[in-house]
C-alpha positions as CSV (number, residue, x, y, z in Angstrom):
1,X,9.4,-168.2,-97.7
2,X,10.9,-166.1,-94.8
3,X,14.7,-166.0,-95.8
4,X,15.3,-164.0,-92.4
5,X,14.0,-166.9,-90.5
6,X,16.5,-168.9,-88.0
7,X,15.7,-171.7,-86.2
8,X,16.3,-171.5,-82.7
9,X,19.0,-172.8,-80.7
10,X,19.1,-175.1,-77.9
11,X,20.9,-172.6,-76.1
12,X,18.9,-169.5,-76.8
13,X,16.1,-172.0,-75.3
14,X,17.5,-172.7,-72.6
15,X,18.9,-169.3,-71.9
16,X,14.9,-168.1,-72.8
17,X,14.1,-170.8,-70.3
18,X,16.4,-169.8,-67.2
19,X,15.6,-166.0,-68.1
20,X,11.8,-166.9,-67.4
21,X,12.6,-168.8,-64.3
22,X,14.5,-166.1,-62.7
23,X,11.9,-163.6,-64.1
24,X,9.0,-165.7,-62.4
25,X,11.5,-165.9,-59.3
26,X,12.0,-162.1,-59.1
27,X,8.4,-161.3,-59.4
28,X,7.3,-163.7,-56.7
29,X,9.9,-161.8,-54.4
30,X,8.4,-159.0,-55.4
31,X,4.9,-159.5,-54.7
32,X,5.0,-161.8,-51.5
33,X,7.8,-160.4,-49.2
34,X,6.3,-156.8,-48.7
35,X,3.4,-158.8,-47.4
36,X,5.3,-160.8,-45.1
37,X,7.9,-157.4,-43.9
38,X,4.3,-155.1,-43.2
39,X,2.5,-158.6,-41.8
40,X,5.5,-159.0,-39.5
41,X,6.1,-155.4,-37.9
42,X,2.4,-154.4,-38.3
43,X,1.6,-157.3,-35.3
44,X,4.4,-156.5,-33.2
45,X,4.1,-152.7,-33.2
46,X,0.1,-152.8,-32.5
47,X,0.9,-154.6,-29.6
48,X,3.5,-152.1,-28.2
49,X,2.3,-148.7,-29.8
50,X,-1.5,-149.0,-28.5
51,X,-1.6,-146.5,-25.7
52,X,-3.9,-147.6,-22.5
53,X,-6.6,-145.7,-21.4
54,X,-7.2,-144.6,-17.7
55,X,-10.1,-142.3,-17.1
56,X,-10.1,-140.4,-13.9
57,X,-13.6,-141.6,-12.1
58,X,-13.3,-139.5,-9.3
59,X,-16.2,-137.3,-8.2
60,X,-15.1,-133.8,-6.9
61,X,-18.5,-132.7,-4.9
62,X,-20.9,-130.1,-5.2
């Protein structure tokens, strides 16, 4: 028998609880909004930033 052994309290479960919610939370965050920040400028600047190509087709004669 474990002498150092303590049951655990309701409210170091639910503290437990809430710290692995906001854990979860945080790590969602972390994970999905970089994808929707580089998804959202990365489709408006290809749009603007593409550069349009002319050629010259002229024909200076021989």
């Amino acid at each position: 028998m474990n002498l150092n052994s303590q049951s655990v309290n309701s409210c170091d479960t639910s503290s437990q609880r809430l710290a692995d919610i906001v854990g979860t939370m945080i790590a969602l965050i972390t994970l999905i909004l970089p994808v929707f920040i580089i998804a959202h400028y990365s489709s408006t600047n290809v749009e603007n930033n593409q550069p349009s190509l002319t050629y010259n087709l002229s024909h200076t004669g021989d």
